[in-house]
N, CA and C of each residue as an Amber inpcrd file, in Angstrom:
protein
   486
 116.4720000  75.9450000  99.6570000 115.2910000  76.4630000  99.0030000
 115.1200000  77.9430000  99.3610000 114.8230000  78.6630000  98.1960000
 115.0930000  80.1430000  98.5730000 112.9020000  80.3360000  99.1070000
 113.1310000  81.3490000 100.2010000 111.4200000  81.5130000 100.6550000
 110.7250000  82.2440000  99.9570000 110.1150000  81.8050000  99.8650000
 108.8740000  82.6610000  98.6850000 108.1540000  84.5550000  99.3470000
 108.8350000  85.2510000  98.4940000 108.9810000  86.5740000  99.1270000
 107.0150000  87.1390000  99.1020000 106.6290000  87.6710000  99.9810000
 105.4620000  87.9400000  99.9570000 105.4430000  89.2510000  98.6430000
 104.0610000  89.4950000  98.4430000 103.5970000  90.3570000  97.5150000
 104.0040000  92.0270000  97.9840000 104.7920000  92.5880000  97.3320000
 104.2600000  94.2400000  97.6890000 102.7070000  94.4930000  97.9630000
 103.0640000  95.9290000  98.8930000 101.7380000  96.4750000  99.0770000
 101.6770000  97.8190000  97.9630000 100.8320000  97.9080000  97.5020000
 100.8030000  98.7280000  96.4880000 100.2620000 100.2840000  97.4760000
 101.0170000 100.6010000  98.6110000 101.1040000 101.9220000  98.9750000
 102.6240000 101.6510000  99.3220000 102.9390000 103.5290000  98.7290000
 104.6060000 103.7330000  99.2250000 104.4780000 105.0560000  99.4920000
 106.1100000 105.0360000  99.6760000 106.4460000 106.5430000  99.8930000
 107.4680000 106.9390000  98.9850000 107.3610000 107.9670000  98.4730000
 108.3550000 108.8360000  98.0490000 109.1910000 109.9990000  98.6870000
 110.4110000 109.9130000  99.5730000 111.4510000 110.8040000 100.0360000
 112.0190000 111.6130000  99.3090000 112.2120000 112.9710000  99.1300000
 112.8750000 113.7900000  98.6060000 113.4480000 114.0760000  99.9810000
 115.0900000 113.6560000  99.5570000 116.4700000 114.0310000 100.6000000
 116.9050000 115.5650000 100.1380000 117.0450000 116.6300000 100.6030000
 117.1890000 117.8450000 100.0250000 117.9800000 118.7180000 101.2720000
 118.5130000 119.3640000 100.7230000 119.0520000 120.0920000 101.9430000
 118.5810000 121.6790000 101.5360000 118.6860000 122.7010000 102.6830000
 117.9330000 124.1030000 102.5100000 118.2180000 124.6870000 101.4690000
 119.5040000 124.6440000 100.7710000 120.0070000 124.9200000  99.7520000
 119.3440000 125.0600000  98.5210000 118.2790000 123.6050000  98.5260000
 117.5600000 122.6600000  97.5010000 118.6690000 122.2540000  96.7550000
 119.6660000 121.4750000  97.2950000 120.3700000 120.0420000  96.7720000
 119.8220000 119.2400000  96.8610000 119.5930000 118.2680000  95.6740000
 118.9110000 117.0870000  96.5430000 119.2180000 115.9180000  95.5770000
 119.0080000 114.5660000  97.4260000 119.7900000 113.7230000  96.8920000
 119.6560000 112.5370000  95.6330000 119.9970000 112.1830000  94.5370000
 118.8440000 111.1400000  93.8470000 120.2740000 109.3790000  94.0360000
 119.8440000 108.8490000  93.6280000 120.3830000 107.5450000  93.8760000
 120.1020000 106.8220000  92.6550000 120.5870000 105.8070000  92.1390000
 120.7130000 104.9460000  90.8250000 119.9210000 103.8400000  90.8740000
 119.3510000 102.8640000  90.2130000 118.7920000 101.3090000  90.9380000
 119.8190000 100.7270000  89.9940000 119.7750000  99.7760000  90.8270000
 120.8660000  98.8420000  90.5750000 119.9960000  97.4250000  89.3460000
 118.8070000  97.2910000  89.7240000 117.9190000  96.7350000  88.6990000
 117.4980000  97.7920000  86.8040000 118.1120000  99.1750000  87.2200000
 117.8850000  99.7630000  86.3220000 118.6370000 100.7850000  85.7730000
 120.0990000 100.9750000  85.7470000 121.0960000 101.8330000  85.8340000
 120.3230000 102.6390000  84.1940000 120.5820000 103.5830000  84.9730000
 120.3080000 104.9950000  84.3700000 118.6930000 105.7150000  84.8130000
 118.1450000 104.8540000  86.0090000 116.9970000 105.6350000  86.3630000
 117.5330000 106.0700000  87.8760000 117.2020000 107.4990000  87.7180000
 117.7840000 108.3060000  89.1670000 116.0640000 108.6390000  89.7780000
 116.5720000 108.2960000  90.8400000 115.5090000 108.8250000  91.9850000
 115.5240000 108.8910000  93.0760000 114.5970000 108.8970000  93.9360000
 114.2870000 109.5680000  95.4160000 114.3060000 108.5970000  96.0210000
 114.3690000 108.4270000  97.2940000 113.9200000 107.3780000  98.1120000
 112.6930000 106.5990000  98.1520000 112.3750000 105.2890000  97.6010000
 111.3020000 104.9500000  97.3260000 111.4160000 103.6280000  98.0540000
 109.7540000 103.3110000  98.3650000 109.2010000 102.1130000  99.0180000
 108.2910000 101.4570000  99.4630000 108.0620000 100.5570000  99.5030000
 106.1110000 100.2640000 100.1370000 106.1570000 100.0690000 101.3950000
 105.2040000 100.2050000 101.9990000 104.9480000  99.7140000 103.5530000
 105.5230000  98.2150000 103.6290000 106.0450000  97.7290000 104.7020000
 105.9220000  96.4180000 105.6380000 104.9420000  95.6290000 105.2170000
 104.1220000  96.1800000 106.0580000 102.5830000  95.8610000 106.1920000
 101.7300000  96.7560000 106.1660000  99.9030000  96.2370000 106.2830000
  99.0930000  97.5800000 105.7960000  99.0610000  98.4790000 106.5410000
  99.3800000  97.8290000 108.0610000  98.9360000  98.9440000 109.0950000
 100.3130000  99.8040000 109.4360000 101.2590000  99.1730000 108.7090000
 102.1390000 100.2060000 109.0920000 102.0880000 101.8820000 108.5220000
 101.9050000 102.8200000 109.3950000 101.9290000 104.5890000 109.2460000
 103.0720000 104.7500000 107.6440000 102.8150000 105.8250000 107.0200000
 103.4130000 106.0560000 106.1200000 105.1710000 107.0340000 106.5940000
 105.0090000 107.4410000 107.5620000 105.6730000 108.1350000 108.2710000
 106.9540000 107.1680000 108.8870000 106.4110000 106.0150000 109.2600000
 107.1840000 104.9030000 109.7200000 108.2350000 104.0500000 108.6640000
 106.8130000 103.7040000 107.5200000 107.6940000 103.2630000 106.4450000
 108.7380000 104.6570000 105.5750000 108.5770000 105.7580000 105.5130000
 109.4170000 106.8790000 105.5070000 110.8480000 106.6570000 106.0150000
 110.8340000 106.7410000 107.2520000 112.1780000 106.4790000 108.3510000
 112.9380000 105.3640000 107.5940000 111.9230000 104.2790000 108.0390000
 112.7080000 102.8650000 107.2020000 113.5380000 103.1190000 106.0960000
 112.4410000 102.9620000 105.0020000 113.2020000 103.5100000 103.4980000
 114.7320000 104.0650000 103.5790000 114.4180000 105.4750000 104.0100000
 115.5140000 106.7520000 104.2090000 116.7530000 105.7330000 104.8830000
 116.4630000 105.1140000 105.8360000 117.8730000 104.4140000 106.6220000
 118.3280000 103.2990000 105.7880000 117.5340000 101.9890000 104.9220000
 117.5370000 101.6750000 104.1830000 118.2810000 101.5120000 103.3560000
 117.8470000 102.9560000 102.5040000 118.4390000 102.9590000 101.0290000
 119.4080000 103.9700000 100.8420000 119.6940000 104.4660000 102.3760000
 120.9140000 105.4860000 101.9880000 122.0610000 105.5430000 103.6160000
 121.2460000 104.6910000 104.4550000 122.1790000 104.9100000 106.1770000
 121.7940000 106.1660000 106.5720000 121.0710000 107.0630000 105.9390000
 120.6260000 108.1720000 106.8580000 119.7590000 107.7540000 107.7320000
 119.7140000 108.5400000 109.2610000 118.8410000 108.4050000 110.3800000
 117.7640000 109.5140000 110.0520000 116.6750000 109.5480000 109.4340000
 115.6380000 110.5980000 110.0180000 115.4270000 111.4910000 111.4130000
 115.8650000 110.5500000 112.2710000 115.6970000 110.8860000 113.8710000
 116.5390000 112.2990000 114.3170000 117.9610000 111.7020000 113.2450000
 119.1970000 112.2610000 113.6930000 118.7720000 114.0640000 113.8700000
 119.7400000 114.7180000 114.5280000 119.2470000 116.1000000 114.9250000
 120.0470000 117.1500000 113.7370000 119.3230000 117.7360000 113.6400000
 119.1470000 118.9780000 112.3280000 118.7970000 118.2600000 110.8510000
 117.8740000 116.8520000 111.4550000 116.9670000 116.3260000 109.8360000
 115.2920000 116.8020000 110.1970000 115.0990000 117.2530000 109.4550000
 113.4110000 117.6440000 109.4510000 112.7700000 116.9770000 108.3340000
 111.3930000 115.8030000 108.9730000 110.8650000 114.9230000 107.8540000
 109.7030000 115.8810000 107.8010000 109.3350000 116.3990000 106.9170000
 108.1160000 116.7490000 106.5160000 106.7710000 115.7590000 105.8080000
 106.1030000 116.1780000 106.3910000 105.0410000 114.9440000 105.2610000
 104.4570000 116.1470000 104.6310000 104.2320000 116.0470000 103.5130000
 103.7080000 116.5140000 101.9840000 102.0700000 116.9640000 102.1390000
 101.8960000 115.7170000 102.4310000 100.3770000 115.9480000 102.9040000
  99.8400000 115.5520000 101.2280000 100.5220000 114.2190000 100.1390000
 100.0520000 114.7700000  98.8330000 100.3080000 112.9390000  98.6870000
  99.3420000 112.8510000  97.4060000  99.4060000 111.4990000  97.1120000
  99.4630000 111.3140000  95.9570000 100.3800000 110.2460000  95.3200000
 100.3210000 110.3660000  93.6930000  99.6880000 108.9520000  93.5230000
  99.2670000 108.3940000  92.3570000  97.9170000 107.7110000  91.9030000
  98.9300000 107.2150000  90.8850000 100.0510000 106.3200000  90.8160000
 100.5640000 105.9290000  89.4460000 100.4540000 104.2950000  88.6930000
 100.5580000 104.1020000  87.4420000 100.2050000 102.4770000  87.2250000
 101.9950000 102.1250000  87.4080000 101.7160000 101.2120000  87.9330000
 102.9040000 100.3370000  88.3520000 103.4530000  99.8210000  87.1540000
 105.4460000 100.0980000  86.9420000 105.9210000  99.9570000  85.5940000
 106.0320000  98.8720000  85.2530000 105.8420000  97.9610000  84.0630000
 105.5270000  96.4750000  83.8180000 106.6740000  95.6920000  83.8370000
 108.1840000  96.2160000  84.2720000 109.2670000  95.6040000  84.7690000
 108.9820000  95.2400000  86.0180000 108.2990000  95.5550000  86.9720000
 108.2260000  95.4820000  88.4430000 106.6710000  95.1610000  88.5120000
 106.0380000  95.0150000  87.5140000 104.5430000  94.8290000  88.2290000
 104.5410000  92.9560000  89.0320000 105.4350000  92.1080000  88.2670000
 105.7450000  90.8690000  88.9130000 105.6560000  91.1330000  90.5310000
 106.2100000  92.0990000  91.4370000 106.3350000  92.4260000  92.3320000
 105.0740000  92.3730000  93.3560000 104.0620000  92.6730000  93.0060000
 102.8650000  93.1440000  93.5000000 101.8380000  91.3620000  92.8060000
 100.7830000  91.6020000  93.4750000  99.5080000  90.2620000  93.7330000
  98.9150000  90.3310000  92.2660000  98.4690000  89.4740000  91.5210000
  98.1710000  89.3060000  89.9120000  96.9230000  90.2920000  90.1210000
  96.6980000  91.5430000  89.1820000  95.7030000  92.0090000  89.0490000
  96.1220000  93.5280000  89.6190000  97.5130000  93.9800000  90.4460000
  97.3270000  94.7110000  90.7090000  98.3060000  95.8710000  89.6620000
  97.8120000  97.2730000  88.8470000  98.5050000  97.6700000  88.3250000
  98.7980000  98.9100000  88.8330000  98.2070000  99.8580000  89.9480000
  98.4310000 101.0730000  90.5500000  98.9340000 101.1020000  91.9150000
  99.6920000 101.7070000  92.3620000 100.0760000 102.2060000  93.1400000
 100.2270000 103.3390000  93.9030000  99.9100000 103.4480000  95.1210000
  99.4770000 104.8880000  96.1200000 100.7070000 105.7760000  96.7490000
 101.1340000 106.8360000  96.2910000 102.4470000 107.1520000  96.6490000
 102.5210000 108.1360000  97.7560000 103.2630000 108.0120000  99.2140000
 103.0590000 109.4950000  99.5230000 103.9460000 109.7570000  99.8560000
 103.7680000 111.6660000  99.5890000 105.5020000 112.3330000  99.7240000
 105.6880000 112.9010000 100.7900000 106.8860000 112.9650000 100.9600000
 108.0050000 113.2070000 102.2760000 108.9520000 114.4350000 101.4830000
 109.1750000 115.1440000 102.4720000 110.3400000 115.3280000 102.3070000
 111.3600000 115.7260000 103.7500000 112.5230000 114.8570000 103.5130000
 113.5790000 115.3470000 104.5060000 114.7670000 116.1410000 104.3950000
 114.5620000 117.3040000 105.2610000 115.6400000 118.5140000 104.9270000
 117.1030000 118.0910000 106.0470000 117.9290000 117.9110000 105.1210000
 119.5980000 117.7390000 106.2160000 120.1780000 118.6780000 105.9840000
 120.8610000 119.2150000 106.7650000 121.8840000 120.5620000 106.8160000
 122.7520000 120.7510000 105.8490000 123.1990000 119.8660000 105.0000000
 124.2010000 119.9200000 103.9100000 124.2540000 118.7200000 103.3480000
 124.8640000 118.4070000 102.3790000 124.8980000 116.9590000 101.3600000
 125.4370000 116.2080000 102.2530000 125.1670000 115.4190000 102.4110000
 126.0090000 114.3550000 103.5300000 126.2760000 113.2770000 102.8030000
 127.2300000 112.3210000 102.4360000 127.3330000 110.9280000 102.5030000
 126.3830000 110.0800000 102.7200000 126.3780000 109.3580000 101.5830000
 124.8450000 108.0430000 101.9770000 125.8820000 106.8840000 101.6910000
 125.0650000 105.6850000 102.4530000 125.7190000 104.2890000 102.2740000
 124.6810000 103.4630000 101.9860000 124.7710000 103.3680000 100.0910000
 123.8690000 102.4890000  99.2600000 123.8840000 100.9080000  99.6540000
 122.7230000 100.6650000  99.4820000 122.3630000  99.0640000  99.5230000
 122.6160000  98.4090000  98.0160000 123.6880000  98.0210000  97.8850000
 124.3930000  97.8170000  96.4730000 123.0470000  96.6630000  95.2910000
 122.0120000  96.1920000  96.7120000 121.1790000  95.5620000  95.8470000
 119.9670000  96.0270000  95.3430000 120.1090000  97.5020000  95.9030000
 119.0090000  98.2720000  95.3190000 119.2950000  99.7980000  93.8700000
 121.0210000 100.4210000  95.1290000 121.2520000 100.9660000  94.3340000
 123.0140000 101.5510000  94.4250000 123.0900000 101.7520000  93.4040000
 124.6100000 101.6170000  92.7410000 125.5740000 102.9920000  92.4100000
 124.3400000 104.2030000  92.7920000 125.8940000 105.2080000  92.3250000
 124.5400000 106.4660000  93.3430000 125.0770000 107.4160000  93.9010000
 124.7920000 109.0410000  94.6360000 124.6660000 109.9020000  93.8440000
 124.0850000 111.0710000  94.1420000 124.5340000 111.8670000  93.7900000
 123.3920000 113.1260000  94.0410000 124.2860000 114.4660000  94.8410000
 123.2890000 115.6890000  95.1490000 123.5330000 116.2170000  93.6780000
 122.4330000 117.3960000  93.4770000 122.0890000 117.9450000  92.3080000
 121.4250000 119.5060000  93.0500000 121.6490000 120.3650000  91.8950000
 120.9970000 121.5210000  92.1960000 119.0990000 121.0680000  92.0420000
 117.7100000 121.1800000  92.8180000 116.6360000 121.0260000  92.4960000
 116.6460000 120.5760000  91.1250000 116.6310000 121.3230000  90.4010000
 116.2980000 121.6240000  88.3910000 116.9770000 120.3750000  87.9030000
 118.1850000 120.5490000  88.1330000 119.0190000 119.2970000  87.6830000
 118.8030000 117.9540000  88.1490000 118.1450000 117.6670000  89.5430000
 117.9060000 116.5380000  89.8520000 116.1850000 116.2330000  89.1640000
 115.3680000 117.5590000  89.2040000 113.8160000 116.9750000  88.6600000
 114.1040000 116.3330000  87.2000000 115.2200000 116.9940000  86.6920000
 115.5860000 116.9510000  84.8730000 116.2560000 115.2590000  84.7720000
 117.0000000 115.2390000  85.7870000 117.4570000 113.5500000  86.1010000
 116.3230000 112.2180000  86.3250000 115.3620000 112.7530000  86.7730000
 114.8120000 111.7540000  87.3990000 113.4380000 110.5170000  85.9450000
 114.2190000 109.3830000  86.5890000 113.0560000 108.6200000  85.3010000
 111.5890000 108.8820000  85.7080000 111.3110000 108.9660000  87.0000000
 109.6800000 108.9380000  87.2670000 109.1410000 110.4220000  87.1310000
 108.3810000 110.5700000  86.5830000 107.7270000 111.8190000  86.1070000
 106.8920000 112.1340000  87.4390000 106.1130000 111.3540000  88.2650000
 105.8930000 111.8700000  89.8380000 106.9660000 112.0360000  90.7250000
 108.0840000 111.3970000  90.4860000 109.5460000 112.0770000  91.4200000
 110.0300000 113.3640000  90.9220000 110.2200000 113.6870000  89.6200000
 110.1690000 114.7150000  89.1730000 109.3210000 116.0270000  89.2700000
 108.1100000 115.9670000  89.6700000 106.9200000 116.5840000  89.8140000
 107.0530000 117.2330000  91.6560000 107.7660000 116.0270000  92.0920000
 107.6950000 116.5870000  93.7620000 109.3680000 117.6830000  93.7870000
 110.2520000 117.0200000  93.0860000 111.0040000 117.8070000  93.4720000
 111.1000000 119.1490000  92.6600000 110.0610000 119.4250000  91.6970000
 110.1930000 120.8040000  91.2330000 109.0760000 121.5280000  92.1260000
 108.2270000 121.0430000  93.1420000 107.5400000 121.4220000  94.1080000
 108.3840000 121.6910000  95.5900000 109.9130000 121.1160000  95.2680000
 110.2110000 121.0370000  96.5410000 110.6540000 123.1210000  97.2610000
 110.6770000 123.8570000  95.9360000 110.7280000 125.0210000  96.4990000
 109.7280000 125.7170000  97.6240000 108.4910000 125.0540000  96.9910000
 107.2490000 125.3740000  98.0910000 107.2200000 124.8630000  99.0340000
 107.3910000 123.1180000  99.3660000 107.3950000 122.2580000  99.9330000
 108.6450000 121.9850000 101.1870000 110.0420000 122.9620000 100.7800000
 110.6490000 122.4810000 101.0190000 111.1680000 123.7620000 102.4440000
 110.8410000 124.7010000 102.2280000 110.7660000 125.7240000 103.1880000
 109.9800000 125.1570000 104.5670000 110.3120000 125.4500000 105.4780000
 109.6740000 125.1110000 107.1870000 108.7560000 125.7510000 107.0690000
 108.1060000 124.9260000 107.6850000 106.4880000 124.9620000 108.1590000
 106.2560000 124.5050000 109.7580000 106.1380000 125.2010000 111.0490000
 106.1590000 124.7660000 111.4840000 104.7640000 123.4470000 112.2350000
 104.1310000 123.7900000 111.5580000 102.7880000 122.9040000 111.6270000
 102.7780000 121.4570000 111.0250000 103.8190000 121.5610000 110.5230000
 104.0960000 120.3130000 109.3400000 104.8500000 119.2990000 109.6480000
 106.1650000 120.6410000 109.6530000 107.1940000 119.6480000 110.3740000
 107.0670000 118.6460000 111.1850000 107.5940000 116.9470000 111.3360000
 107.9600000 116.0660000 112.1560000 109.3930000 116.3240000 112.9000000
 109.5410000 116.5850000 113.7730000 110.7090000 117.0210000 114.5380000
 111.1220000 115.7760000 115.5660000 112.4780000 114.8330000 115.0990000
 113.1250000 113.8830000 116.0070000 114.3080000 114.5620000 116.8830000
C-alpha cells in the first residue's frame, strides 16, 4: 500500500542559481518538459525558516551544497503572491489556490555541474540572465531573474555566508 503523501504547504521558495557573471542555472520538470525554472519548493513544515527550506531545495534538486565555500545565499527580502497552477493544485488541502513565494538567490563561482532528481527534473542548463528570464514558464521566476542584476551583486548586510 503506497502512504498517503501529506498536503503541500502553500509557502515556498524560489532559488535563482547564478553565478557573478549572471549565468544562471534553470532546470526542466520532469512532470512538465518544456517548463524551465529555478529551484523551487515548499517548506517541510510550517515552522520550518525559509532559509532552511532554501538549502534543502538547492541540494535536492540539483546536489549543490549552499554551505559549500565561495556559494553566497542571499535572501531577497521579496515575496511573490501567486494562484497555484491547476495541474498541481491536487497537491495542496481542497480550497487552497495561492501560494507564498520567497526569493533567494545563490551566487557560485562559475557554472558548475548539477545532479538532477530524474523525478523532478530531466535536462540543465546555464543561460546568459536574458536568455534564462526569456526561458522560464513562470512569469514570477522570470521577474526575479531579470531583477537578478540588482539583486545579484553583494551586499554585505544581506549576504548569508556558510
Amino acid at each position: 500500500m503506497t502512504p498517503i503523501r501529506p498536503h503541500k504547504i502553500p509557502q515556498s521558495v524560489l532559488v535563482v542559481i547564478h553565478t557573478s557573471a549572471l549565468e544562471v542555472l534553470l532546470i526542466e520538470r520532469s512532470d512538465a518538459p518544456g517548463f524551465w525554472q529555478s529551484v523551487t519548493g515548499s517548506k517541510d513544515h510550517v515552522n520550518e525558516s525559509f532559509e532552511v527550506t532554501a538549502v534543502r531545495e538547492v541540494f535536492e534538486e540539483t546536489g549543490l551544497d549552499a554551505h559549500a565555500p565561495h556559494h553566497v545565499l542571499r535572501d531577497w527580502a521579496l515575496e511573490n503572491v501567486y494562484d497555484i497552477y491547476p495541474q498541481w493544485r491536487h497537491r495542496y488541502a481542497p480550497g487552497v489556490a495561492q501560494n507564498t513565494e520567497h526569493l533567494f538567490g545563490l551566487c557560485v563561482p562559475q557554472a558548475l555541474p548539477v545532479q538532477l532528481n530524474p523525478r523532478e527534473h530531466r535536462e540543465q542548463v546555464w543561460l546568459p540572465w536574458t536568455a534564462a528570464a526569456d526561458r522560464c514558464f513562470s512569469p514570477s521566476n522570470a521577474e526575479a531573474i531579470l531583477n537578478l542584476p540588482f539583486f545579484g551583486a553583494p551586499h554585505p548586510m544581506k549576504d548569508v555566508r556558510f
